[in-house]
N, C-alpha and C positions, 0 to 999 in steps of 0.2 A: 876294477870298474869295467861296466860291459861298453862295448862299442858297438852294442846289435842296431843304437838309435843311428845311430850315423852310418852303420851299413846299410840298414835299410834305405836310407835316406838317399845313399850314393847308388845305391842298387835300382831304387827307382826311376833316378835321372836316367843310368846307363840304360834300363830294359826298354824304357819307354824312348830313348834314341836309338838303338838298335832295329825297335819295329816301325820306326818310319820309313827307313829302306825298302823293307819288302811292301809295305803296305801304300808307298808312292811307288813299286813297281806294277803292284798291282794294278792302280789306279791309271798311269800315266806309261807302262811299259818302257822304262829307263832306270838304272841305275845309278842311285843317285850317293857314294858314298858320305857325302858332305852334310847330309840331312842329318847325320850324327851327332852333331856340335853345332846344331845350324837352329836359330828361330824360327820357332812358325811349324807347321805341320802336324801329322797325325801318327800319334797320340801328343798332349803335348806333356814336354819334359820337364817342363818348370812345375806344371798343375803335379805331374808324378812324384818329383821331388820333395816337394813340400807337403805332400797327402802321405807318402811313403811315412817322412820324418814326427808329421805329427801325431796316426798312430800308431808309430813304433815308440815313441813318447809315450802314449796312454796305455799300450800294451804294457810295458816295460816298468813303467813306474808309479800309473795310475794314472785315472781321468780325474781325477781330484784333487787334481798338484796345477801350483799356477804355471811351471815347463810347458804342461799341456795347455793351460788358457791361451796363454803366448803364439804357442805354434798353432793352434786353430784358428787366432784372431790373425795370423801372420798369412793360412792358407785362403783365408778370405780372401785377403785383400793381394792376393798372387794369382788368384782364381780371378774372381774379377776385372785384373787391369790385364790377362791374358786373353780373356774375353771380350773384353771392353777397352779402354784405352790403345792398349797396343794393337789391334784389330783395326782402330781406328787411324789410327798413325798408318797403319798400313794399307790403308785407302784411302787418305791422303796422299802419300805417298804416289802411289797405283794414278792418279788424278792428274799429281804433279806429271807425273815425266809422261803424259799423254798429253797434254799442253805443249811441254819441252820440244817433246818428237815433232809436235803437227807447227810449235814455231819457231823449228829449225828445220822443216823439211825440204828435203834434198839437198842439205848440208850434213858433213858426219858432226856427231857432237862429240865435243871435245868435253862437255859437263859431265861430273857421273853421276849414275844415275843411282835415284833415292832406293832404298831397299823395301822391298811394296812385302814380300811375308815376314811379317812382325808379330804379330798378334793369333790368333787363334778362332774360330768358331765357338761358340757352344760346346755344339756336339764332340770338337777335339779336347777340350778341356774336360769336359765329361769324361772321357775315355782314359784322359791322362790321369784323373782321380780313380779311376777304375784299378787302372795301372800300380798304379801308388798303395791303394788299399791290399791288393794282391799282393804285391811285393813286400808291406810291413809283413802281415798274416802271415804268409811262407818264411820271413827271414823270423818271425816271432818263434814260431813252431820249430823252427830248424836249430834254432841257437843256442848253445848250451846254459844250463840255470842254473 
């Protein structure tokens, strides 16, 4: 049995945290090792993930197989709540502990505080799909048949 679908899969989560490093150095000129494993940022990892997985599926096995229907209806709905839902939580979030600060000001807070990068832009998921498409394609091309 191949396990090119699920290297790809793994490949795309890893490549796509890998370059959020350089590309929040870029951005913000700090090093951030933790963006590796961390929500939120550019490219995103989850949109890679799931875009890598689903096709290295259609490569691998065909786009006519319900594996693929699955994992397409699966990157939708991973695309979207990366864009949407968690994005939104995440400015929520952002909202909350600016409330928090301004009514507890001039106290330290002892609350912690809500986690405000959750979610994703657009254009990071975008990129995460970009990511992911890349990563099937090369691990397709590269993997023995």
């Amino acid at each position: 049995m191949s396990y090119g679908m699920l290297v790809a899969g793994i490949m795309g989560w890893f490549v796509a945290g890998i370059l959020k490093v350089p590309i929040h150095y870029i951005i913000k000129h700090q090093v951030d090792w933790g963006l590796i494993f961390s929500t939120g940022g550019m490219p995103s990892s989850h949109s890679a993930l799931v875009t890598a997985t689903t096709l290295a599926i259609g490569l691998f096995t065909g786009f006519d197989t319900p594996a693929f229907a699955v994992a397409f209806a699966l990157t939708m709905v991973v695309a979207y709540d990366a864009a949407g839902v968690r994005r939104q939580a995440g400015m929520h979030a952002q909202r909350i502990n600016m409330i928090l600060n301004e009514f507890f000001a001039g106290k330290p807070l002892s609350e912690q505080q809500l986690q405000e990068v959750l979610g994703h832009s657009p254009f990071e998921v975008a990129m995460g799909v970009v990511v992911g498409l890349v990563v099937a394609i090369a691990t397709w091309l590269l993997w023995p048949k």
